[in-house]
C-alpha positions in Angstrom: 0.0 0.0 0.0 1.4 3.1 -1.0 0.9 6.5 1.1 0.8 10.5 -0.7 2.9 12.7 0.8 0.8 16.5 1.0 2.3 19.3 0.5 0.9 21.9 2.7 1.1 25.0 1.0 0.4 23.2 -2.7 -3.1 22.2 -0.7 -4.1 25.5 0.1 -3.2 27.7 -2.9 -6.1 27.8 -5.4 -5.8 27.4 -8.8 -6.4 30.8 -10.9 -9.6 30.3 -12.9 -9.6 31.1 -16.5 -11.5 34.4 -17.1 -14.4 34.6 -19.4 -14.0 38.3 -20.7 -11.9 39.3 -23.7 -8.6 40.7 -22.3 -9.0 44.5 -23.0 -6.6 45.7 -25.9 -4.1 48.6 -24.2 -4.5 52.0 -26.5 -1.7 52.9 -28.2 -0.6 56.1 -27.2 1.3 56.7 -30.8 -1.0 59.1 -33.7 -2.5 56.5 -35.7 -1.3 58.1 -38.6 2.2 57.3 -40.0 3.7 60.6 -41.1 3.1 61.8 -38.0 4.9 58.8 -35.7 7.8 60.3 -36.0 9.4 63.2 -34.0 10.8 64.7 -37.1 7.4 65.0 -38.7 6.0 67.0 -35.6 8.8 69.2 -35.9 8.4 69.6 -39.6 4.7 70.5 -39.2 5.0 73.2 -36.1 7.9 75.0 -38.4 5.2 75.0 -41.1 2.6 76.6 -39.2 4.9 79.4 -37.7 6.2 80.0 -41.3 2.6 80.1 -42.4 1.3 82.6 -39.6 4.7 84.9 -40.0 3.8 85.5 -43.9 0.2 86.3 -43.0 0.6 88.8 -40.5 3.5 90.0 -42.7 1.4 90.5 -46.0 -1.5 91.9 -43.3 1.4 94.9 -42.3 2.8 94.9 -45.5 -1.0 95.8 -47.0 -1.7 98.5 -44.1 0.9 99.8 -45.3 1.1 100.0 -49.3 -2.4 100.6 -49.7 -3.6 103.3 -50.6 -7.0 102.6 -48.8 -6.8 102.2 -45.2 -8.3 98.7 -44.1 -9.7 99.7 -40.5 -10.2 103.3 -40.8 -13.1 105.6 -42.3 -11.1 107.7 -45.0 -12.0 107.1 -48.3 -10.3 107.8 -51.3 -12.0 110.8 -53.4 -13.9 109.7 -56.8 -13.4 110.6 -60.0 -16.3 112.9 -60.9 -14.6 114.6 -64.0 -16.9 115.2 -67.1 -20.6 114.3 -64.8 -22.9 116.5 -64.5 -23.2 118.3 -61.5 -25.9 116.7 -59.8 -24.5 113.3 -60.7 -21.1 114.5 -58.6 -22.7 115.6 -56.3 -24.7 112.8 -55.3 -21.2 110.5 -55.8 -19.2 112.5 -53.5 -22.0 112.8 -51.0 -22.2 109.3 -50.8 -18.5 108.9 -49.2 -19.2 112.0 -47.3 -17.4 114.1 -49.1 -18.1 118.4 -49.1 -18.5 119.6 -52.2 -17.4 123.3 -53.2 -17.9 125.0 -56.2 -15.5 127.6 -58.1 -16.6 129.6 -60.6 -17.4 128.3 -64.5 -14.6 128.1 -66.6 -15.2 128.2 -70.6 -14.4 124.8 -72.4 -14.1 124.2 -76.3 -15.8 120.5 -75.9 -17.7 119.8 -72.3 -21.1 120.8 -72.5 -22.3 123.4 -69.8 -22.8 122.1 -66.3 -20.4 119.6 -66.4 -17.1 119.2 -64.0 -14.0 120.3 -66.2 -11.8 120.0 -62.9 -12.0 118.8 -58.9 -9.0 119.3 -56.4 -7.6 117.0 -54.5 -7.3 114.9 -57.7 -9.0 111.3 -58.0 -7.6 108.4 -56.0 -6.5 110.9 -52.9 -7.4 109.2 -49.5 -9.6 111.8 -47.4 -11.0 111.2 -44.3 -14.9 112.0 -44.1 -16.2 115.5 -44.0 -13.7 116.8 -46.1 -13.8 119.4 -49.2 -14.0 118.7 -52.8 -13.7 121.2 -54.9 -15.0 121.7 -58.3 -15.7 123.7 -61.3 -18.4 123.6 -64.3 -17.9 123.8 -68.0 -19.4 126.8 -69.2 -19.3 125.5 -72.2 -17.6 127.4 -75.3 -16.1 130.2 -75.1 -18.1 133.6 -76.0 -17.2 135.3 -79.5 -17.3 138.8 -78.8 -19.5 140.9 -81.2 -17.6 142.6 -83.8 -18.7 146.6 -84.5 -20.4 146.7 -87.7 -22.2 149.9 -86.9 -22.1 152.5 -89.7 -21.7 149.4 -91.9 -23.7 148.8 -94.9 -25.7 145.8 -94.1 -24.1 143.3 -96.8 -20.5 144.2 -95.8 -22.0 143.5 -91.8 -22.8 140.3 -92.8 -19.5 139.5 -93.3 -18.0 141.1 -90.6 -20.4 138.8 -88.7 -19.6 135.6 -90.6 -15.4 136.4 -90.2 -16.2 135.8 -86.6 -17.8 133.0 -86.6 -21.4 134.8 -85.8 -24.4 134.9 -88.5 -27.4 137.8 -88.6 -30.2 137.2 -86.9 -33.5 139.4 -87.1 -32.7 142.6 -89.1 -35.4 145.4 -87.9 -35.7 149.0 -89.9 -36.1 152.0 -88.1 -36.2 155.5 -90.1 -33.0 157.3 -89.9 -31.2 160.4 -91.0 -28.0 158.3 -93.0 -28.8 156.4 -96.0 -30.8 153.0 -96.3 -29.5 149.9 -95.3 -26.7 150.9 -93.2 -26.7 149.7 -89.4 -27.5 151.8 -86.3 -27.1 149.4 -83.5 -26.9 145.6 -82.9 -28.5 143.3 -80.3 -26.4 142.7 -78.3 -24.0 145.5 -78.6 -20.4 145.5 -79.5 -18.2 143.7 -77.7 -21.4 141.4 -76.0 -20.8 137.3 -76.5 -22.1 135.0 -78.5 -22.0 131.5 -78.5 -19.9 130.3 -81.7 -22.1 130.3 -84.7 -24.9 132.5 -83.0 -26.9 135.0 -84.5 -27.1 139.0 -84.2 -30.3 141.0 -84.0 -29.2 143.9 -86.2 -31.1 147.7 -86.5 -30.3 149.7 -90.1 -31.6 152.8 -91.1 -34.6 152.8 -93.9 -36.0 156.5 -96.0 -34.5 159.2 -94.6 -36.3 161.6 -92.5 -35.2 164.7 -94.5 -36.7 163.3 -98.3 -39.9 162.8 -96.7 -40.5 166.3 -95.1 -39.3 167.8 -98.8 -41.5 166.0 -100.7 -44.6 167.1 -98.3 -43.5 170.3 -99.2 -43.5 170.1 -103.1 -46.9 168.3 -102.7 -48.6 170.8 -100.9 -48.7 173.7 -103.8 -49.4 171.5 -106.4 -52.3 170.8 -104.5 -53.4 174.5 -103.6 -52.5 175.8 -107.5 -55.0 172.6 -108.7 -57.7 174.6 -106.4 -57.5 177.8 -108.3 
């Protein structure tokens, strides 16, 4: 008959149970991606973004600066209104805020009357709101002054008038003591302006005041010899 031999400590020791739950999977603290794994690659990316942000603040400063527009202030730069009319400037420049001031007209060979021939400060200028525009209107062509054909003989007048670029307008006939057909005054007078190729009102003289007086007087004793 054979006899075991216990071992004490080997009795009382349990035996570890296998578990029924998964074991749970440790998270790897590495990115998952593999470009970024490496310590190189972080560094590569943080240079990247501090290049990045230094060339946009740079361009942001470099901008403030060039421009001729400010980016965070209310000054605007000043239109071009040249060759509107004046209510059509106006109306642009009041829109920015801008004053308008008018100088007087100034004759031009081309722009029509009423329109802006010139402003001051020029178009483009930055000014901050309130500020003064100034401007001037075409008056359109300049005036041709009226020759003086008084004295003249109306035909010879008429070329005066046409030399000067003006033409005859009404001619009117008033009795006078110098011969027929010579002028006595014009409308407007000598020296008054006229629009290129405008016309002039002109006065001459028609029968003298003189022939008709002397032939009342040779009329009159015919008339009384005829009675006796």
């Amino acid at each position: 008959m054979r006899f075991r031999r216990q071992v004490p400590w080997a009795s009382r020791t349990p035996r570890p149970e296998p578990s029924a739950e998964p074991a749970l999977e440790q998270p790897d603290s590495e990115p998952q991606g593999p470009f970024l794994r490496t310590v190189s690659a972080r560094r590569f990316l943080r240079d990247a973004l501090i290049v990045g942000a230094t060339f946009g603040v740079g361009y942001l400063i470099a901008s403030a600066w060039l421009s001729p527009v400010p980016l965070f202030t209310s000054d605007h730069a000043v239109p071009r209104v040249l060759e509107l009319p004046t209510a059509e400037a106006q109306r642009k420049l009041a829109e920015l805020e801008f004053r308008v001031k008018f100088e007087a007209e100034r004759p031009h060979p081309t722009v029509p009357r009423g329109t802006i021939v010139w402003q001051d400060p020029a178009p483009g200028t930055v000014l901050p709101q309130n500020s003064i525009v100034t401007l001037v209107t075409s008056a359109g062509p300049q005036q041709v002054p009226v020759p003086d054909i008084v004295g003249l003989p109306l035909p010879y007048a008429g070329k005066v008038l046409a030399a000067a670029g003006l033409k005859i307008g009404d001619v009117d006939t008033v009795a006078s003591d110098p011969e027929p057909n010579v002028v006595v005054a014009t409308r407007p007078p000598a020296g008054g302006g006229r629009d290129p190729g405008g016309r002039v009102d002109i006065v001459v003289s028609g029968q003298p005041r003189g022939r008709t007086s002397q032939t009342a007087r040779i009329v009159q004793p015919l008339v009384t010899g005829a009675r006796r």
